[in-house]
N, C-alpha and C positions, 0 to 999 in steps of 0.2 A: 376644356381642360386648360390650365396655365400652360401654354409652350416651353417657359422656363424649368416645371415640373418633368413634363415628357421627354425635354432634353437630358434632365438628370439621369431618368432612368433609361435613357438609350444609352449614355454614356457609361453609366455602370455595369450595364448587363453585358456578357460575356459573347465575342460574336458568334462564336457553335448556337447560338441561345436565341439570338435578335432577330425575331420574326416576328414582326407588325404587323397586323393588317391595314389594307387603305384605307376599310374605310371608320372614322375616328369613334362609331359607335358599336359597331361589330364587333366581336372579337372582345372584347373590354370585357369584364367582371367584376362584381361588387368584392367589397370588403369579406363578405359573408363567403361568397362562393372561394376564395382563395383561403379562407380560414383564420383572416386577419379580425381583427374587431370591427364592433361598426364605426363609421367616421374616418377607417385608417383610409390611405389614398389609393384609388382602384389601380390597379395592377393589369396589364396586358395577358392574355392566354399564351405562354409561353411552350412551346413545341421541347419538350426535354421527356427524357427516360423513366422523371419524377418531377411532379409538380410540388414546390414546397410554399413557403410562406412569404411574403414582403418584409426583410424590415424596418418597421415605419421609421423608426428612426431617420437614417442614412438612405432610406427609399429604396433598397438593392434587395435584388434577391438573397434567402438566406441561402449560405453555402449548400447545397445538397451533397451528403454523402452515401453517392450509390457504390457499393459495394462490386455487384458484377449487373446492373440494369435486372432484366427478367429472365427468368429461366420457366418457361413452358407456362407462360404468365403467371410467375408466382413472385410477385416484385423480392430484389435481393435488398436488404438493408444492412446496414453496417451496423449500427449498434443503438440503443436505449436511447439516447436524445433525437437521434432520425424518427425512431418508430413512433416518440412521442409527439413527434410534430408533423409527423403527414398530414396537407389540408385534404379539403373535401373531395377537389380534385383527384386527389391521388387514388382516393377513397371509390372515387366514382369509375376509376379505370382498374383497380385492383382490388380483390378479394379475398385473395392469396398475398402472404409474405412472409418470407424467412430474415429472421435477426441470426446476424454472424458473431455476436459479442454484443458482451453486456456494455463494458466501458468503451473497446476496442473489437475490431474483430479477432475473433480466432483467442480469447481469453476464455473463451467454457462455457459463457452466458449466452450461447446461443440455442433457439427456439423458433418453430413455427406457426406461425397464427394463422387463422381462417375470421374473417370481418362478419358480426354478426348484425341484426337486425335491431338489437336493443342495445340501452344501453350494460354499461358492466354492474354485475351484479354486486363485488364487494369494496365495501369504504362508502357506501354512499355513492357509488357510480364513478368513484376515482381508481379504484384496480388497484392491482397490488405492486407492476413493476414488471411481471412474470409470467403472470398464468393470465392475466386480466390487462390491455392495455387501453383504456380509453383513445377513442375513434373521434372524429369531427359529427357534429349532428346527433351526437347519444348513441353514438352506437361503440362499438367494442372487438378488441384484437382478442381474438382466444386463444389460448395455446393449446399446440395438442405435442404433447410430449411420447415419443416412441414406447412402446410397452408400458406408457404411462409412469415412466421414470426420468427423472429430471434432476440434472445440478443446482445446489443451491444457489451456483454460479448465478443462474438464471434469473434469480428476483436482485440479484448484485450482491451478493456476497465474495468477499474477497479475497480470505485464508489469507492476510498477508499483516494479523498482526494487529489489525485496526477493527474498530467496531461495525460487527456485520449484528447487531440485533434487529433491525428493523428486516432485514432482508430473509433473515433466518429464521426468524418468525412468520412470514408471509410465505416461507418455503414450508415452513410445519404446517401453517396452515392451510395448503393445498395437499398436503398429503394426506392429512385425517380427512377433511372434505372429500377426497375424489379417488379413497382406499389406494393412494399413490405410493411412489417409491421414492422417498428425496434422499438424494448422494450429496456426503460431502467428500469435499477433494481431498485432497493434500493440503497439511500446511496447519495451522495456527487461527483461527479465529476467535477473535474474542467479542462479549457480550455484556453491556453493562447488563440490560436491563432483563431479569429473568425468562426463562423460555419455556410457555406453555403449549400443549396437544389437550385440546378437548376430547372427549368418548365417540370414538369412532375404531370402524371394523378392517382387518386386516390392509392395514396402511405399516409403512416400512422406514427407518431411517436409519441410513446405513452410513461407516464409512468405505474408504475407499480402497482400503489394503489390510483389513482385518487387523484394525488400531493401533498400525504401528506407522501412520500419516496423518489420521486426520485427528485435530485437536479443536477442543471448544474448550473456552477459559473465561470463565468469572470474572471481568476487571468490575464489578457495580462497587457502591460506596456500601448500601446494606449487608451488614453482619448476620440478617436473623432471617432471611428467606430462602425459600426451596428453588436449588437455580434451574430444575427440568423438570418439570411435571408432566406427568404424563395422566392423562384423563382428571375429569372436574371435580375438584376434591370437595367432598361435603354431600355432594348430588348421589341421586340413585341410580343413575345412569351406571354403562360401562362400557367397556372398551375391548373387544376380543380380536383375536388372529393379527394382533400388533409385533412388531418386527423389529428391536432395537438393539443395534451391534456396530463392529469393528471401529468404532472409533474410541480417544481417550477424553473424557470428563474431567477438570480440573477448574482450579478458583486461585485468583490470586490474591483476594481478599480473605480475611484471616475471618472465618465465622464464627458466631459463638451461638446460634442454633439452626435448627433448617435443616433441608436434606440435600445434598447434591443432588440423587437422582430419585423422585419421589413416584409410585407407585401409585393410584387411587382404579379402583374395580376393574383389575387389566383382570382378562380370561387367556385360558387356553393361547399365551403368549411367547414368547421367546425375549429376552432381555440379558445383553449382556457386555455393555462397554465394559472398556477399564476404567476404574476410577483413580487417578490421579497417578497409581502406577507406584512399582518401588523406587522409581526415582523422582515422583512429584514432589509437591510441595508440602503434604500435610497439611492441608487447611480447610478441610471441609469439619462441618461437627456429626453429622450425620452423615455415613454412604451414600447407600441404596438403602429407603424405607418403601417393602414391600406392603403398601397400607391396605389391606380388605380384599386381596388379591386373588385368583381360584386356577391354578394349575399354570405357574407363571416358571417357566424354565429357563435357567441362565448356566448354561453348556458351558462357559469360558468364564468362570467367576474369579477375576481378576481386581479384587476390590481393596484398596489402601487410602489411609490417608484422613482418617476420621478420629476425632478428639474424644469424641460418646464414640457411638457406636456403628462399626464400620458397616454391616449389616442389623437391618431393624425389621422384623416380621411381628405383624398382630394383623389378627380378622376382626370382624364388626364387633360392635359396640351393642350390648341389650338394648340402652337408649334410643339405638335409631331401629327408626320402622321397617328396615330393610331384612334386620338381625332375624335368624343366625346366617344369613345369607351372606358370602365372601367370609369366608373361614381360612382363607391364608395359607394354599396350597402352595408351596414353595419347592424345586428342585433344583439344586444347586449342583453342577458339575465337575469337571477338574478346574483346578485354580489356586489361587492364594489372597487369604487375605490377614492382614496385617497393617500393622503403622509404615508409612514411606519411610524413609533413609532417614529424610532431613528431619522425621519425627525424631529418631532415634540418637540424632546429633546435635540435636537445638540445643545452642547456647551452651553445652557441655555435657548435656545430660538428659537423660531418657524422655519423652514426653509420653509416645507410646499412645494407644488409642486405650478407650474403657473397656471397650467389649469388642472382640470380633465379629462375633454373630449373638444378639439377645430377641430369646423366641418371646415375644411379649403381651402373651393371653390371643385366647379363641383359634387358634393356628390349629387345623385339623390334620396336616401334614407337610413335615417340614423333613425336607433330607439332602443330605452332601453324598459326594462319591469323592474322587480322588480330590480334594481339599487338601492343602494346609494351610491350620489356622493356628498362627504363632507367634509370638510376640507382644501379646497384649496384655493389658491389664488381668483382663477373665478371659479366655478363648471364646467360652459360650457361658450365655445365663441363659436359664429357662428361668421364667416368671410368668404373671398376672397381669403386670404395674401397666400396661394402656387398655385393657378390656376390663377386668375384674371377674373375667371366665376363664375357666381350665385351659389347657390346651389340651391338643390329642394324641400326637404322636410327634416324635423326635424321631430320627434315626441318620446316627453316623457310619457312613457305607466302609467299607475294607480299607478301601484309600483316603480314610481321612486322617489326617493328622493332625492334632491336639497340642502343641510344642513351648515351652519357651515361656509361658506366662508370668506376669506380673506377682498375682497374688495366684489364689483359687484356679486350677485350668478349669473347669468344669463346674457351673456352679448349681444348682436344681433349689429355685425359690417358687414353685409352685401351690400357692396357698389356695387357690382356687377350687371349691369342691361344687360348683356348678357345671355340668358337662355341656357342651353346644348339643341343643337337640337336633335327634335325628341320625348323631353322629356316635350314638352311644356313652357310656357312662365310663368308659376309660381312661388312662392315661396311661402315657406309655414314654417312656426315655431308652433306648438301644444304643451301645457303644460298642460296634463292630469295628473300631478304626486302632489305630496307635495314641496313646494317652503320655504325656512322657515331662519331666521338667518343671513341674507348677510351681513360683514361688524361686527361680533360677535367678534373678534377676535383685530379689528383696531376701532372699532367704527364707521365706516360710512361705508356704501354697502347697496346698493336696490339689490330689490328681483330678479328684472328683469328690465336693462338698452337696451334700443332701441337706442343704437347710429346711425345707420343706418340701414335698411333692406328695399333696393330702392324697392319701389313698391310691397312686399311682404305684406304676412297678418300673423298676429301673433294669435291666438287663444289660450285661458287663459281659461282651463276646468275643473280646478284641484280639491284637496280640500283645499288646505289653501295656502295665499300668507301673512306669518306672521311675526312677530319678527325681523324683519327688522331694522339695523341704520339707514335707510334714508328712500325711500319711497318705498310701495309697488311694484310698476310700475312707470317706469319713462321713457315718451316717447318722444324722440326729432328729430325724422322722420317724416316729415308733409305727407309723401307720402306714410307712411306705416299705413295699415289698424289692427288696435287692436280690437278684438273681446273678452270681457270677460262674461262669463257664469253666470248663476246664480247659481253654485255650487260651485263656489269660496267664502271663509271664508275670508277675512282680519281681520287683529287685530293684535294690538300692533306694531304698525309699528311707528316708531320716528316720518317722516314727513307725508305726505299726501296717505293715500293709495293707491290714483290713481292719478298721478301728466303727466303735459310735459312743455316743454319748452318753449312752445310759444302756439298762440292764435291758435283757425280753426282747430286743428288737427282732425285724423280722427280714434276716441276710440268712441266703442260702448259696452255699456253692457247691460246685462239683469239682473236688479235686485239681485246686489249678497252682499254676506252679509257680512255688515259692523259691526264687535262687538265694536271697537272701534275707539277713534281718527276722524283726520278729512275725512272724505269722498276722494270730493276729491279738488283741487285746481282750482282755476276759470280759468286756461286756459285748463285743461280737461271739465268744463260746455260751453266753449264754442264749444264742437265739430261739428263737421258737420253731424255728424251722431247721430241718437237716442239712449237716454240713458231714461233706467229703472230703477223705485227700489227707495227704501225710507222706511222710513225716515231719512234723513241724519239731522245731526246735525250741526249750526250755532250759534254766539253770533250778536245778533242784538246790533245796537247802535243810540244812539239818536242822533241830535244835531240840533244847531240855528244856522243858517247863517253858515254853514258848522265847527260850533267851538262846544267844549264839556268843556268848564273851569267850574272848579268845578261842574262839572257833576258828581255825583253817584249815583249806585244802589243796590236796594233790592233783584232784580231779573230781569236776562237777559240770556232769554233764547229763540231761534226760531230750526224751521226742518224745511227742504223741503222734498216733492218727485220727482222725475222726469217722464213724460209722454213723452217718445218719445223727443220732440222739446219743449213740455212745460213744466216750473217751477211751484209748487204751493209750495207756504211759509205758515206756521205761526209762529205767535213772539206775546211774551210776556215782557212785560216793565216795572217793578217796581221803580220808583224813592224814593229816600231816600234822596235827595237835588238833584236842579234842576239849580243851580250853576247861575255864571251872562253871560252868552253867550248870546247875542242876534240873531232875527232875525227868519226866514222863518224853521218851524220845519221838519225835513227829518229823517228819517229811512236809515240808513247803516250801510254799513258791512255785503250786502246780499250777498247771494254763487256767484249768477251772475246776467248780467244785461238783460235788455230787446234788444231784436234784435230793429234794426235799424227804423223798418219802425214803428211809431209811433201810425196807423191809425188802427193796432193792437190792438190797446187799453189796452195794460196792464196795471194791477191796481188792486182794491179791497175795503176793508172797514176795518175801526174799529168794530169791533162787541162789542165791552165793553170796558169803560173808568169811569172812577172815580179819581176824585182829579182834574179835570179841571175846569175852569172860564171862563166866557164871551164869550162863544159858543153859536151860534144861531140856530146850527143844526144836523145833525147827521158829522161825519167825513169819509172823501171820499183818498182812498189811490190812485195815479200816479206815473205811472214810464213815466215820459216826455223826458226824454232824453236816445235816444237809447245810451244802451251798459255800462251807467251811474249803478254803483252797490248801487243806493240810492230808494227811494220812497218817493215824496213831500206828505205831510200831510191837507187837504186841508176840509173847514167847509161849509157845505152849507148855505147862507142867501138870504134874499129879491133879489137881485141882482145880482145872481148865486153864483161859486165858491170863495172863496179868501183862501189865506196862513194861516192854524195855525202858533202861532207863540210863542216865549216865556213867553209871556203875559197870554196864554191859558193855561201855566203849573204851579206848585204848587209843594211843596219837596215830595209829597206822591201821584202824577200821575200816575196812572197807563192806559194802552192800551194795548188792545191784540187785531189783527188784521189778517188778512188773503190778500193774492197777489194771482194773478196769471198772468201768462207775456210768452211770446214765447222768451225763450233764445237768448242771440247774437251767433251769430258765429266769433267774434272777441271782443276780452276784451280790458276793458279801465280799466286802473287803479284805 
């Protein structure tokens, strides 16, 4: 060897360290056995705690950073660039090591390896940083993480702000891999590049304080992708006994499609971060989309901050070969979801998300318990529009709350007359929650809109359907059956509490309670099915020969109740001028008219009148023409019935009366 070489490195090397041998070929090692390349310059067998590297450069030993030497020979390391550079040496004296930190010691990133005989199994034999560290000679640092949970500290993530995608991704994917636990810490991490978990079984990623520390945030440039996926989306695979919580999901990029947090064949799951939170940013477009899912529970449903639709549920597709298989079992628990803050303040004025919750075809059971769902455009739709198959069951538990809506609270567009087989031929919508405000915001919104739900039944159990711009209920599905309770409140609702679009529909209730306004509108009296409950409130009206000129009153007031199929009325008529109308006197402006078949005999009496002339006898009420919302007025004499008529009245007439008639099932105007 050059003298002038051997002198360098006596000089350099550290004298705790300087132990030569005499004699000049013993003791020496190649390039190879110190772990330098071939050609670097052979290095002496150095007597130290840990054998490290040359470097060739400057000919010196590289610094070694022993943490504490060995402990029960388990070499101690200080952190990630030591572990990555133990030569062979080191390797041939230890088989055991513990890393104290990732960057530093005592930062979180620490982990125990055990040296294995081959090389590492992922990157192509490069490892991941964490669970996998490449070895000298192909071989491989393993971790073994306590009860098999681990920091993401560990593969280097940082929480401090700065991009940990590479690290946090190689922490996801030793958890799906090895059914593991990855924690994140505290703090702020961010993530250009989206974060996927392939299909794998009871693996967990948790944070650290039940979501109110740890954060993952969106800084990527793309607007239009899903930033968490969870299991391989497209594939037939899936993903069961998966564990996603206490942390908060958020973007700092403004999307304009995609999901935050995307869902693909999770089973028998638990899922439940916050997304972006009431005081996020508002800039996801999609939530949580629960895509093909089967009994996925989310206990803490803390979900804001989405432009579409802050919750998305639909099961499989007929198209794919898997169908009807993943029917979109959904359970949602207490929580809120809603637009963030900064939705509701942008730039001066509302942005608001579209939908809170839209259940979107093949969904076999979808339900909330203490919820509220407030603030948004539609609180909830039910639809078809991603499968083009029915859904099966909705249900809004006691505690859900309904609130605040844009337009429509409630909206039911279920066109779909395919049922998922297996699952029976049903459909089913239940509103056991609080309904309240639709339309607060724009002024017009019903509580609940039935634009379609073919052949489905809608059940109304709640406690209040109130405060409403438009109408309580509004039903324009002749084929959809409405059942509402007698534990439902309306009141203060703009239009008619319980309204539909047309005559024969098929709403049924049971006596529920009306505080104010109008009941309900004559094409819900005409339903086909029995209605309960009363007294509702009506303004009766007089008139002659079908006119009212300079008609007024002192007092005009009637109710009905309903029995099942039958109407019973009372009215009360005070005249204060009885004006010049002539002709035949009739009672209208009743809620509804008499069904069709005349032999019914609907009808009644005046029980009291005062202020009339030229009566011969008591006054007998008819409804003669089916479906007609009138009653003819009619006096008995020598000769039988004949017409009262304006002749019979006076400015101070009064009549109060009683009906009672078997409703139409089709209205006439």
């Amino acid at each position: 060897m050059n003298k002038f070489i051997l002198t360098l490195i006596v000089a350099f090397l550290p004298r705790s360290v300087m132990a030569f041998p005499t004699n000049s070929t013993s003791g020496w090692k190649s390039a190879e056995d110190t772990g330098n390349s071939v050609g670097q310059i052979k290095s002496p067998t150095i007597t130290a705690p840990l054998v490290l590297k040359v470097n060739p450069r400057n000919i010196q030993l590289l610094t070694p950073k022993i943490y504490a030497g060995t402990i029960n020979g388990v070499l101690q390391v200080a952190d990630q660039a030591t572990m990555a550079n133990l030569s062979i040496s080191s390797i041939s004296r230890y088989t055991s090591a513990h890393r104290y930190g990732y960057y530093t010691a005592g930062d979180g990133g620490q982990a125990s390896y055990t040296l294995s005989a081959t090389p590492c199994t992922l990157n192509n034999g490069a490892g991941d940083n964490g669970s996998q560290i490449p070895a000298p000679v192909n071989r491989c640092w393993i971790a073994s993480f306590p009860n098999n949970e681990a920091s993401a500290k560990a593969w280097g993530a940082k929480f401090n702000s700065t991009d940990d995608s590479v690290p946090l991704q190689a922490a996801i994917n030793w958890a799906v891999a090895n059914s593991g636990s990855m924690v994140l810490p505290c703090g702020y991490s961010y993530f250009s590049t989206p974060l996927k978990a392939g299909n794998g079984t009871n693996w967990t990623m948790r944070g650290t304080d039940n979501a109110t520390c740890s954060t993952l945030v969106y800084s990527g440039t793309s607007t239009t992708v899903d930033l968490l996926t969870i299991g391989t989306v497209g594939t037939s695979g899936d993903s069961y006994g998966v564990t996603i919580t206490g942390f908060r999901l958020d973007t700092n990029t403004q999307m304009t499609s995609g999901d935050g947090l995307h869902l693909w064949h999770l089973k028998q799951s638990r899922v439940d971060p916050t997304l972006s939170g009431q005081s996020g940013n508002g800039k996801f477009w999609n939530g949580v989309h629960y895509d093909e899912v089967d009994i996925v529970r989310t206990p803490n449903a803390y979900i804001y901050g989405a432009a579409n639709d802050n919750v998305l549920v639909n099961g499989s597709k007929q198209s794919e070969t898997w169908y009807p298989n993943y029917v979109g079992e959904v359970r949602l628990g207490q929580g809120k979801i809603a637009p963030s803050d900064p939705q509701l303040n942008r730039g001066g004025k509302g942005q608001y998300s579209q939908t809170g919750i839209h259940v979107a075809g093949s969904v076999g059971g979808f339900s909330t318990d203490a919820v509220d769902i407030i603030a948004n455009h539609h609180n909830i739709v039910v639809d078809n529009s991603q499968t083009g198959v029915q859904n099966q069951t909705v249900l809004l538990g006691p505690g859900t709350f309904t609130d605040s809506s844009i337009n429509d609270n409630i909206v039911l567009n279920d066109t779909g007359s395919t049922a998922v087989p297996g699952f029976g031929g049903t459909k089913r919508f239940f509103d056991y929650g609080w309904n309240a405000c639709g339309g607060c915001a724009s002024g017009s919104g019903n509580g609940i809109t039935i634009q379609n739900f073919t052949n489905g039944a809608v059940v109304l159990a709640g406690y209040a359907i109130q405060g409403h711009q438009g109408h309580g209920v509004y039903d324009m599905d002749p084929s959809t059956v409405v059942m509402i309770s007698s534990s439902e409140v309306f009141g203060n609702n703009a239009k008619e509490n319980i309204a539909s679009s047309s005559s024969g529909m098929k709403i049924a209730s049971q006596n529920p309670i009306i505080l104010n306004g109008t009941a309900y509108d004559a094409n819900t009296l005409s339903s086909k099915l029995p209605l309960y409950g009363g007294p509702f409130y009506f303004t009766p009206e007089l008139r002659f020969g079908g006119q009212e000129t300079g008609l007024t009153y002192s007092v005009q007031s009637g109710q009905y109740t309903l029995d099942g199929m039958t109407v019973n009325i009372d009215f009360n008529i005070v005249l204060s001028a009885v004006g010049s109308a002539t002709g035949s006197a009739t009672i209208t402006n009743l809620p509804i008219g008499q069904n069709s078949s005349t032999a019914q005999g609907g009808g009644g009496t005046v029980n009291y009148a005062t202020g009339l002339k030229g009566l011969n006898g008591s006054i007998a009420l008819s409804i003669d023409n089916g479906g007609s919302r009138l009653a003819g007025l009619y006096q008995w004499g020598a000769t039988g019935l004949s017409a009262v008529t304006d002749a019979n009245f006076t400015d101070s007439s009064v009549i109060r009366g009683r009906l009672s008639f078997s409703r139409t099932h089709k209205q006439s105007p």
